[in-house]
N, C-alpha and C positions, 0 to 999 in steps of 0.2 A: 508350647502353649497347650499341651494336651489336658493341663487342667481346668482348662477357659472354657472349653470343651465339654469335659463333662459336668464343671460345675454348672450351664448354662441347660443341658440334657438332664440334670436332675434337679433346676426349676421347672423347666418345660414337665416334668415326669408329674413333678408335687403340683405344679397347677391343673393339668389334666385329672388327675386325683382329686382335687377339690371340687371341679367342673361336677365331676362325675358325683362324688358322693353331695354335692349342691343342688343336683336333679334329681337322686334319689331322696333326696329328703323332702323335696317339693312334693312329690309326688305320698310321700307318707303323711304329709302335712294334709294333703285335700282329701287322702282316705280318712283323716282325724275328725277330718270339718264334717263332711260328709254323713259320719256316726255318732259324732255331735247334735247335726241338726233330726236323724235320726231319734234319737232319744229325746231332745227336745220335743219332737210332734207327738211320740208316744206318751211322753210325762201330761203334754199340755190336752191329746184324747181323753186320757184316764182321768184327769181332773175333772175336764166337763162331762162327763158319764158319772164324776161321785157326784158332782155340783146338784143335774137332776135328779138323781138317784133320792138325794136327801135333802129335796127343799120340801122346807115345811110349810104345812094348811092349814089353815082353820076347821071348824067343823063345817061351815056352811062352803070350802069347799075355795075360797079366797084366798092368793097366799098373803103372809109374814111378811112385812117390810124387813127387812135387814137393819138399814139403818131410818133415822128421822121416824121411826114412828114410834107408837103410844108404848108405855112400859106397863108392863098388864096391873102392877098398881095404881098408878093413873087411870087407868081405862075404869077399872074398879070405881075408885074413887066417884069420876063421872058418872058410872052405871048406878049405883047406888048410896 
Protein backbone atom coordinates (compact mmCIF):
# COMPACT_ATOMS: atom_id res chain seq x y z
CA UNK A 1 0.00 0.00 0.00
CA UNK A 2 2.86 2.38 -0.63
CA UNK A 3 0.63 4.15 -3.02
CA UNK A 4 -2.18 4.97 -0.30
CA UNK A 5 0.65 6.58 1.04
CA UNK A 6 1.78 8.80 -1.21
CA UNK A 7 -1.38 9.44 -2.80
CA UNK A 8 -2.64 10.75 0.65
CA UNK A 9 1.03 12.88 1.19
CA UNK A 10 0.27 14.65 -2.10
CA UNK A 11 -3.16 15.70 -0.98
CA UNK A 12 -1.87 16.85 2.21
CA UNK A 13 1.11 18.57 -0.14
CA UNK A 14 -1.74 20.43 -2.67
CA UNK A 15 -3.95 21.49 0.28
CA UNK A 16 -1.14 23.06 2.35
CA UNK A 17 -0.46 24.82 -1.08
CA UNK A 18 -3.70 26.20 -1.26
CA UNK A 19 -3.67 27.19 2.54
CA UNK A 20 -0.78 28.94 1.64
CA UNK A 21 -1.29 30.74 -1.59
CA UNK A 22 -5.35 31.41 0.11
CA UNK A 23 -3.37 33.63 2.77
CA UNK A 24 -1.22 35.07 0.40
CA UNK A 25 -3.85 36.29 -1.64
CA UNK A 26 -5.87 37.63 1.41
CA UNK A 27 -3.44 39.53 2.35
CA UNK A 28 -3.00 41.19 -1.49
CA UNK A 29 -6.66 41.58 -1.55
CA UNK A 30 -6.67 44.20 1.65
CA UNK A 31 -3.31 45.92 0.15
CA UNK A 32 -5.97 46.27 -3.07
CA UNK A 33 -8.75 47.69 -0.63
CA UNK A 34 -6.58 49.70 1.19
CA UNK A 35 -5.31 51.66 -2.36
CA UNK A 36 -8.70 51.71 -3.24
CA UNK A 37 -10.00 53.63 -0.55
CA UNK A 38 -6.81 55.54 -0.92
CA UNK A 39 -7.53 56.88 -4.31
CA UNK A 40 -11.00 57.11 -3.55
CA UNK A 41 -10.27 60.12 -0.64
CA UNK A 42 -7.80 61.68 -2.99
CA UNK A 43 -10.38 61.72 -6.11
CA UNK A 44 -13.20 62.77 -3.56
CA UNK A 45 -10.32 65.87 -1.97
CA UNK A 46 -9.71 67.08 -5.61
CA UNK A 47 -13.42 67.30 -6.36
CA UNK A 48 -14.16 69.42 -3.46
CA UNK A 49 -11.19 71.80 -3.97
CA UNK A 50 -12.63 72.08 -8.03
CA UNK A 51 -16.33 72.37 -6.51
CA UNK A 52 -14.98 75.78 -4.58
CA UNK A 53 -12.57 76.71 -6.71
CA UNK A 54 -15.32 77.30 -9.34
CA UNK A 55 -18.66 78.23 -7.82
CA UNK A 56 -19.94 80.89 -9.27
CA UNK A 57 -21.33 84.72 -8.04
CA UNK A 58 -23.18 87.17 -8.89
CA UNK A 59 -21.88 90.70 -8.85
CA UNK A 60 -23.37 91.71 -5.66
CA UNK A 61 -21.32 88.91 -4.37
CA UNK A 62 -24.42 86.14 -3.71
CA UNK A 63 -24.04 82.84 -5.03
CA UNK A 64 -25.84 80.99 -8.26
CA UNK A 65 -28.45 78.50 -7.20
CA UNK A 66 -27.47 75.39 -9.17
CA UNK A 67 -30.56 74.11 -9.53
CA UNK A 68 -34.57 75.56 -8.73
CA UNK A 69 -33.59 78.87 -9.55
CA UNK A 70 -34.51 81.77 -11.98
CA UNK A 71 -33.06 81.22 -15.79
CA UNK A 72 -31.50 84.61 -16.57
CA UNK A 73 -34.38 84.87 -19.31
CA UNK A 74 -36.95 84.77 -16.79
CA UNK A 75 -35.23 86.99 -14.41
CA UNK A 76 -35.08 89.44 -17.47
CA UNK A 77 -38.34 89.09 -18.34
CA UNK A 78 -39.44 89.95 -14.54
CA UNK A 79 -36.69 92.87 -14.41
CA UNK A 80 -37.84 94.50 -17.34
Amino acid sequence: MPSAKRNQLAVLALAGSLVAAGLTGCETTQEKAAAHRAEAERILKAREQRQQKHHNHHADGTNVPLYGGKSSRRHQKEQG
